[in-house]
DSSP file (Angstrom, degrees, kcal/mol; ACC not computed):
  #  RESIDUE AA STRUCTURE BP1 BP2  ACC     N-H-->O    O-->H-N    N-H-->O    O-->H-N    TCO  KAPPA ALPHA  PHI   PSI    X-CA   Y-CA   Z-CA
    1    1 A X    >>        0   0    0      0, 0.0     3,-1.0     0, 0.0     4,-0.8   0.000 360.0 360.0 360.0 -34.4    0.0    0.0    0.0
    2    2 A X  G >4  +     0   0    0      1,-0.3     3,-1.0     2,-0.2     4,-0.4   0.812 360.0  68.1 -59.7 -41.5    2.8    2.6    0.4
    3    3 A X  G 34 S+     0   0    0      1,-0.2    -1,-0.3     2,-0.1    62,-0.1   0.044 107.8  51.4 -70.3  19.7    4.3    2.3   -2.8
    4    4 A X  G X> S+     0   0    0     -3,-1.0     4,-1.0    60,-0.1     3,-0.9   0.607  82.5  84.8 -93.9 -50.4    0.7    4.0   -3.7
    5    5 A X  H <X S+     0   0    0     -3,-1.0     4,-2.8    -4,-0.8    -2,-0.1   0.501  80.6  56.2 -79.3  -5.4    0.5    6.6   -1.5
    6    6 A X  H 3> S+     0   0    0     -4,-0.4     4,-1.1    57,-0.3    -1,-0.3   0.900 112.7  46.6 -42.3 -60.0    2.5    9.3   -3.6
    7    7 A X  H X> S+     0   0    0     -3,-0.9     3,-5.9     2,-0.2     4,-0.9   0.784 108.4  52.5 -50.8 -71.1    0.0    8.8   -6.4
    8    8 A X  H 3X S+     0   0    0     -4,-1.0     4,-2.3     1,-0.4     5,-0.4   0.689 110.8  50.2 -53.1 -33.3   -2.9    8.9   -4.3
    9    9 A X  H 3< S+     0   0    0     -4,-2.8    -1,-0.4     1,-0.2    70,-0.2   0.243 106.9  54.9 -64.1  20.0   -1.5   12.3   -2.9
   10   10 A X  H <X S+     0   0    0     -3,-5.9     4,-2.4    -4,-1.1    -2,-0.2   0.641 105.9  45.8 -92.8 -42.1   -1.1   13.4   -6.0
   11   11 A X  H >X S+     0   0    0     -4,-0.9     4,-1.2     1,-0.3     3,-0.9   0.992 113.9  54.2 -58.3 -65.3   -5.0   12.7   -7.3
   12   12 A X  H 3X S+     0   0    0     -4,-2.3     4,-0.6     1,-0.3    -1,-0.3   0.857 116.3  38.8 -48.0 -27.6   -6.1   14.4   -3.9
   13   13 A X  H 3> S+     0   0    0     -5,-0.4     4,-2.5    30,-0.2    -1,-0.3   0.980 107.6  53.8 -74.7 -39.5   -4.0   17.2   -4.9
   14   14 A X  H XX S+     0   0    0     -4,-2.4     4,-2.6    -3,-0.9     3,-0.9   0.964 112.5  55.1 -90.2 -68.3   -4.6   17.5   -8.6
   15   15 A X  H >X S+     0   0    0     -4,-1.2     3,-6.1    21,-0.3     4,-0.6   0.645 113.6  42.0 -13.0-108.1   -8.7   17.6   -7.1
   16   16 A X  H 3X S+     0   0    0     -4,-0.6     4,-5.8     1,-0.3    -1,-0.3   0.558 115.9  45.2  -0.5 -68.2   -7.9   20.4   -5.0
   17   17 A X  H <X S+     0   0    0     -4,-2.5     4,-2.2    -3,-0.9    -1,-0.3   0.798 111.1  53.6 -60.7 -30.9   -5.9   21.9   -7.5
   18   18 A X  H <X S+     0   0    0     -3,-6.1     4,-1.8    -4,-2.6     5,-0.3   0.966 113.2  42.5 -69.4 -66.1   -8.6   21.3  -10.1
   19   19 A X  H >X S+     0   0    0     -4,-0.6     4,-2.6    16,-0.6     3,-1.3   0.964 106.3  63.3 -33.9 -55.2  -11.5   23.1   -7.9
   20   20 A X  H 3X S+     0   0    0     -4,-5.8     4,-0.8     1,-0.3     3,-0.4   0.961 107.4  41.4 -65.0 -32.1   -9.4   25.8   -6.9
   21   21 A X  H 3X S+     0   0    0     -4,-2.2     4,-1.6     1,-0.2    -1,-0.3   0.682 110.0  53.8 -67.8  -1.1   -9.0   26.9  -10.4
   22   22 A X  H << S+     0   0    0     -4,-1.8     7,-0.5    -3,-1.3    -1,-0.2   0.777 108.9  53.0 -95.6 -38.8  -12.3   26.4  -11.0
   23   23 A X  H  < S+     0   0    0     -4,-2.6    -2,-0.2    -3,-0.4    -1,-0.2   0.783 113.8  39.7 -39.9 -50.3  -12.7   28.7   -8.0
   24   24 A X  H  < S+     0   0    0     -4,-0.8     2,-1.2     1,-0.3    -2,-0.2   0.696 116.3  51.7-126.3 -53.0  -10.5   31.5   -9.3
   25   25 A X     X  +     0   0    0     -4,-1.6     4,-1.3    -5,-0.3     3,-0.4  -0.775  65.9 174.4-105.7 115.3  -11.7   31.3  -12.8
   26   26 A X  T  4 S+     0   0    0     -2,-1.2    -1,-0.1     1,-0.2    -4,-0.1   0.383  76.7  50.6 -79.9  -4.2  -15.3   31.4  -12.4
   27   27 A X  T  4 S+     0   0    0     -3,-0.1    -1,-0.2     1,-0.0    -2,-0.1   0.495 111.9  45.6-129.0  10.6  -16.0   31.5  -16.1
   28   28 A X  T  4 S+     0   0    0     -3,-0.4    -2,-0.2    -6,-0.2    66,-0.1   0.441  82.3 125.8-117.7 -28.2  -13.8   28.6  -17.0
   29   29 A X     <  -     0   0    0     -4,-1.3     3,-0.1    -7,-0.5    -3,-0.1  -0.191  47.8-161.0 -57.4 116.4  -15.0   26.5  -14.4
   30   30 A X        -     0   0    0      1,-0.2     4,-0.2    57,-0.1    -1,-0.1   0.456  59.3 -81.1 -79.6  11.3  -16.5   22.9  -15.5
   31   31 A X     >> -     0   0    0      1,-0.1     4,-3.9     3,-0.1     5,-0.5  -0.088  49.8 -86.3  96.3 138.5  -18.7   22.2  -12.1
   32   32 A X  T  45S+     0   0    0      1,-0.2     4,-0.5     2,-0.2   -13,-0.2   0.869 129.8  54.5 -62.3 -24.4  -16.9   20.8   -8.8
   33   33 A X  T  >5S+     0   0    0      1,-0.2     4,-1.7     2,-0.2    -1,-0.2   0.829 113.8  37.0 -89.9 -13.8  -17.5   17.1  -10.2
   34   34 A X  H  >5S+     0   0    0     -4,-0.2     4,-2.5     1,-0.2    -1,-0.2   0.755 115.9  58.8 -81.0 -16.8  -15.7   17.7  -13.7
   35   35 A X  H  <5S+     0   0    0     -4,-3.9   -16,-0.6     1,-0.2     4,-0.2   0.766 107.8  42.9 -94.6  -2.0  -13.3   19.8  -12.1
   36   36 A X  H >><S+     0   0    0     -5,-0.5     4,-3.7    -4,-0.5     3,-0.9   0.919 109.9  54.4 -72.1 -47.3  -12.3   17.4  -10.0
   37   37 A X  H 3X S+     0   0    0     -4,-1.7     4,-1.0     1,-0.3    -2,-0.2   0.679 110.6  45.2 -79.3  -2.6  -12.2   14.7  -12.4
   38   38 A X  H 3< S+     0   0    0     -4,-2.5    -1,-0.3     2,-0.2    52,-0.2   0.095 112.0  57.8-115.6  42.2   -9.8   16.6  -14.7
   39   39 A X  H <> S+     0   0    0     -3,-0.9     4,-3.1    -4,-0.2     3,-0.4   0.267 100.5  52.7  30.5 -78.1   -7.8   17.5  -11.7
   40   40 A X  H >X S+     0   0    0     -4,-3.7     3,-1.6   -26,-0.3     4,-0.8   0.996 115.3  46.5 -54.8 -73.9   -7.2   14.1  -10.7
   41   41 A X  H 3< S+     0   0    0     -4,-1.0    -1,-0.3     1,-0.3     4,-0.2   0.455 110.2  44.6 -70.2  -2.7   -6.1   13.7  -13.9
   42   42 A X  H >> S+     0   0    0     -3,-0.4     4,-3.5     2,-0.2     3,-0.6   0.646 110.0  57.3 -98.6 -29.4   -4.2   16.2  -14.4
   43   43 A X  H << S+     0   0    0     -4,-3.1     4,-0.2    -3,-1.6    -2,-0.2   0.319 104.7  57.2 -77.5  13.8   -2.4   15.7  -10.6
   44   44 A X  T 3< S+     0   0    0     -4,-0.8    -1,-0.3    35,-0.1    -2,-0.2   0.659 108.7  44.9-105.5 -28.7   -1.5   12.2  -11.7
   45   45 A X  T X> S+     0   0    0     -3,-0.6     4,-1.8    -5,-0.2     3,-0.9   0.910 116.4  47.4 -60.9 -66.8    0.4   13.8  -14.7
   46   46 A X  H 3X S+     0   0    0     -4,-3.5     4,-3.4     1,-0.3    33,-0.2   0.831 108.1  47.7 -39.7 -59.7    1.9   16.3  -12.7
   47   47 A X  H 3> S+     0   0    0     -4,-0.2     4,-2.7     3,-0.2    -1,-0.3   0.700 112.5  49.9 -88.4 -26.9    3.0   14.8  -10.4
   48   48 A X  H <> S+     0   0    0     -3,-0.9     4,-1.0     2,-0.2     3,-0.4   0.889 112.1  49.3 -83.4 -76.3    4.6   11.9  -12.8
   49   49 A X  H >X S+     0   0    0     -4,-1.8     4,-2.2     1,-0.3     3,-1.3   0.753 114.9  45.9 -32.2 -55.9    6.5   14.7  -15.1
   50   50 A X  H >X>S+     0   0    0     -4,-3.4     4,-2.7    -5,-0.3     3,-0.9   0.952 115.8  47.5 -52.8 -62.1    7.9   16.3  -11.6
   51   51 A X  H 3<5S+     0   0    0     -4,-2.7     9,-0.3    -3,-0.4    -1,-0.2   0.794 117.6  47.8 -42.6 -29.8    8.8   12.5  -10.4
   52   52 A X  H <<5S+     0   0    0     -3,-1.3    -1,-0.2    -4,-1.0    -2,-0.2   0.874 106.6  44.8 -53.2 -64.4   10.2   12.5  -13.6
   53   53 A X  H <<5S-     0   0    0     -4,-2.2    -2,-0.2    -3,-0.9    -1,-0.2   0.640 121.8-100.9 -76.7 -21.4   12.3   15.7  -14.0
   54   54 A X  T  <5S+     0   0    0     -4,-2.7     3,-0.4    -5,-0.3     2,-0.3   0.419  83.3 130.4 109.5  -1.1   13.6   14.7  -10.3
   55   55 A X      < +     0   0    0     -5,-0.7    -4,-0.2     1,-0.2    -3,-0.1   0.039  52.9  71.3 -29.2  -1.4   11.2   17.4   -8.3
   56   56 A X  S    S-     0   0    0     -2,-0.3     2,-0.7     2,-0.2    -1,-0.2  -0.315 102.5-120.8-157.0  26.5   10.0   15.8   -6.3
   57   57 A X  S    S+     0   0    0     -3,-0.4     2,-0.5     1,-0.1    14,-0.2   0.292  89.3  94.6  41.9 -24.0   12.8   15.1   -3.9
   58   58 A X  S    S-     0   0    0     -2,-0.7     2,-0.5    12,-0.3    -2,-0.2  -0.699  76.9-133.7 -92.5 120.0   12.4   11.3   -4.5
   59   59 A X     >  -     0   0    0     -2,-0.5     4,-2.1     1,-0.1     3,-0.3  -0.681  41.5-103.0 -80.3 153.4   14.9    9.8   -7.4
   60   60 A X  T  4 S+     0   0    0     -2,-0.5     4,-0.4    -9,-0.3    -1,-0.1   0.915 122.0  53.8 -40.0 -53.9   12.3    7.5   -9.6
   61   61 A X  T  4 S+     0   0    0      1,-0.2     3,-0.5     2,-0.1    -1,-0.2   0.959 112.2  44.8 -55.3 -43.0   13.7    4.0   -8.0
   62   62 A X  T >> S+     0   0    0     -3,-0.3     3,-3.0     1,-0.2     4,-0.8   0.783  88.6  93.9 -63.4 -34.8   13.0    5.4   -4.3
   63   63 A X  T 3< S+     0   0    0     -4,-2.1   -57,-0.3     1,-0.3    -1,-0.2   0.692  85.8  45.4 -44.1 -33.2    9.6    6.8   -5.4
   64   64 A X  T 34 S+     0   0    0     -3,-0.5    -1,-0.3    -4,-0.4   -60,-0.1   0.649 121.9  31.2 -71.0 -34.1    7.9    3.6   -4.2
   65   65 A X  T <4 S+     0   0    0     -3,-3.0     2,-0.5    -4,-0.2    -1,-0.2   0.265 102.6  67.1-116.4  27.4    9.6    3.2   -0.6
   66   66 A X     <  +     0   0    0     -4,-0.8    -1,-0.1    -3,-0.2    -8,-0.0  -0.980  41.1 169.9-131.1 133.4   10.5    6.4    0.9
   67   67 A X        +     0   0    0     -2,-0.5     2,-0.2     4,-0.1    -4,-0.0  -0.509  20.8 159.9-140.9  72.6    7.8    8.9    2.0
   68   68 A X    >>  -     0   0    0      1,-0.1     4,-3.2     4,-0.0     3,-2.4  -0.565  65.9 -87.3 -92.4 163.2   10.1   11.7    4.0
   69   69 A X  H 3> S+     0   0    0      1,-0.2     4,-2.2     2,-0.2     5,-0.2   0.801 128.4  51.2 -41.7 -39.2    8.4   15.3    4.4
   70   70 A X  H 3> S+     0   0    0      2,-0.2     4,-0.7     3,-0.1   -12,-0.3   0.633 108.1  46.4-101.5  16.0    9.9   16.4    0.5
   71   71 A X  H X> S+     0   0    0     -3,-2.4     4,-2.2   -14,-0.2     3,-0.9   0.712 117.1  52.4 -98.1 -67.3    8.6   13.3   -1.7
   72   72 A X  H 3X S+     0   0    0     -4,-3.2     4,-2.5     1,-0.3     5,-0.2   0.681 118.7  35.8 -13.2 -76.8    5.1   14.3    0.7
   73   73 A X  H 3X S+     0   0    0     -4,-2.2     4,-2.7     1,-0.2    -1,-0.3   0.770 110.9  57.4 -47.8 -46.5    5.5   17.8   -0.6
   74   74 A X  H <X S+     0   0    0     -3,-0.9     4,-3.3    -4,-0.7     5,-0.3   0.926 109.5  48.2 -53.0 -47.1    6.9   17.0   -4.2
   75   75 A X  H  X S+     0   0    0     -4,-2.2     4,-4.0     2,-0.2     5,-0.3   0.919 113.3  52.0 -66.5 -32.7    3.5   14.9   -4.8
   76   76 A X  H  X S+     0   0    0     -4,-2.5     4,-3.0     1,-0.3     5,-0.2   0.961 118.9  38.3 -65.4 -42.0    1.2   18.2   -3.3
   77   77 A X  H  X S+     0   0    0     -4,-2.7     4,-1.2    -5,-0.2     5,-0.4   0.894 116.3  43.6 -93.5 -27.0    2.6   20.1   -5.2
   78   78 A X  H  X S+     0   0    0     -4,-3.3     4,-0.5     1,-0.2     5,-0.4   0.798 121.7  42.8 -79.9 -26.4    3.1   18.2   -8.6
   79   79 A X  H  X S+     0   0    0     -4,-4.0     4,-1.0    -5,-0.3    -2,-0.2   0.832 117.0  48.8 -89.6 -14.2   -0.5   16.8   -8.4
   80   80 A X  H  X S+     0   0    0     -4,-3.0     4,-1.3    -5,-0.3    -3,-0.2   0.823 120.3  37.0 -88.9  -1.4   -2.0   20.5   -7.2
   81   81 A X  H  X S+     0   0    0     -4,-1.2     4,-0.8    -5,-0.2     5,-0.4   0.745 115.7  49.6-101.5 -60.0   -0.2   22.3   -9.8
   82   82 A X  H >X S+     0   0    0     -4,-0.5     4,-2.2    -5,-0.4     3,-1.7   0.980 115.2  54.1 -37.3 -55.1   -0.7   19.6  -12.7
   83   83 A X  H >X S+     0   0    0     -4,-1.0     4,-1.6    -5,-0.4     3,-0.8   0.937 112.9  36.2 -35.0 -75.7   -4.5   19.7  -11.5
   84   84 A X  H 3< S+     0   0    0     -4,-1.3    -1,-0.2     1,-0.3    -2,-0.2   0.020 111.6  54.7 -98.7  43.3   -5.1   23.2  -11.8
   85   85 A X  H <X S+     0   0    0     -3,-1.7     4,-2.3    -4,-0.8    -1,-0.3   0.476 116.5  44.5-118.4 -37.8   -3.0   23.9  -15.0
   86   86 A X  H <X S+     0   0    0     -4,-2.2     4,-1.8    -3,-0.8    -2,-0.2   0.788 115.9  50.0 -86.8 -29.0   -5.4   20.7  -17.0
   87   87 A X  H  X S+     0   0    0     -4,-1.6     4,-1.3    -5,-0.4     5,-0.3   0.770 112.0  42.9-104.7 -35.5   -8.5   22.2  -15.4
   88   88 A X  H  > S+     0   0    0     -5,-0.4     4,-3.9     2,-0.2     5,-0.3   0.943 112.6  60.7 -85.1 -23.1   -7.8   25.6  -16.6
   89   89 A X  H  X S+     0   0    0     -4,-2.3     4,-1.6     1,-0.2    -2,-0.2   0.914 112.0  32.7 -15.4 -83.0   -6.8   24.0  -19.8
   90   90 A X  H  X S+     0   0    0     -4,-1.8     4,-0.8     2,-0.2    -1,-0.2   0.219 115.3  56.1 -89.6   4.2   -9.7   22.7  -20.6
   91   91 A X  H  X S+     0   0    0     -4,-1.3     4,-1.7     2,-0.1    -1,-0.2   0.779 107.8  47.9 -58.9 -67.1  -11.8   25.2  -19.0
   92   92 A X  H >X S+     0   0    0     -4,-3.9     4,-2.7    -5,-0.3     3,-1.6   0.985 118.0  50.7 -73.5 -62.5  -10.2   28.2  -21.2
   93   93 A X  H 3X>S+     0   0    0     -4,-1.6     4,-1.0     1,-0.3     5,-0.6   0.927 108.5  48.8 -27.9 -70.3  -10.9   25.3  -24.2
   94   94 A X  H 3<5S+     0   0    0     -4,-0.8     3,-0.5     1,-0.2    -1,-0.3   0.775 113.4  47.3 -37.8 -39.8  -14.4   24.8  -23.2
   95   95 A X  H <<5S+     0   0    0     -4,-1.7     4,-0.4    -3,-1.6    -2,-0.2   0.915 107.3  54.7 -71.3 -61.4  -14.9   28.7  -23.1
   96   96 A X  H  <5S+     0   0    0     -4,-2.7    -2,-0.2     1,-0.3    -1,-0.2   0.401 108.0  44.4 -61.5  -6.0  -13.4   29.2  -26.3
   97   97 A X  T  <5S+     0   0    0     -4,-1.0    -1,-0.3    -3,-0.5    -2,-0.2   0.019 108.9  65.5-113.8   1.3  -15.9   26.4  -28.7
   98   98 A X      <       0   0    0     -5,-0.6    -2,-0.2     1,-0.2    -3,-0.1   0.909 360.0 360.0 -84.9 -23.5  -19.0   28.1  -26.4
   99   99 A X              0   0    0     -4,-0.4    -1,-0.2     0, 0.0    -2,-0.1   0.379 360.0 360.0-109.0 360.0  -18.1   31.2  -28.3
């Protein structure tokens, strides 16, 4: 179960992250349950590119056994910014075929 629980902080971030843009742009916003779910998906992307690019405190091999305080942090932050960069994405998309 540990070797999860980076992703799964990262979908609970990339949610977060998706709603709070959704928050912030009010006119881009797809509804708290799409903006969650392209959130999630977008904090599961995020959070793999950062693991990727080595952000994330955690080297790729470790990423599964070590959960110190800056792999914690690397996953908040790569799934709440991957979240609410896909959510505004496709929000600003959405906006732009309404027109």
């Amino acid at each position: 179960m540990e070797e999860y629980l980076p992703l799964i902080i990262q979908l609970i971030s990339g949610a977060v992250g998706g709603n709070l843009a959704g928050k912030l742009m009010k006119n881009s916003s797809l509804g708290t349950l799409w903006n969650s779910v392209v959130g999630i998906l977008g904090g599961g992307l995020g959070g793999s590119v950062l693991g990727m690019l080595g952000l994330t405190g955690v080297e790729a091999a470790e990423a599964s056994t070590s959960m110190d305080l800056s792999s914690i942090l690397g996953s908040v932050a790569g799934g709440g910014v991957g979240g609410g960069i896909l959510m505004a994405i496709i929000g600003m998309v959405k906006k732009a075929m309404a027109k």
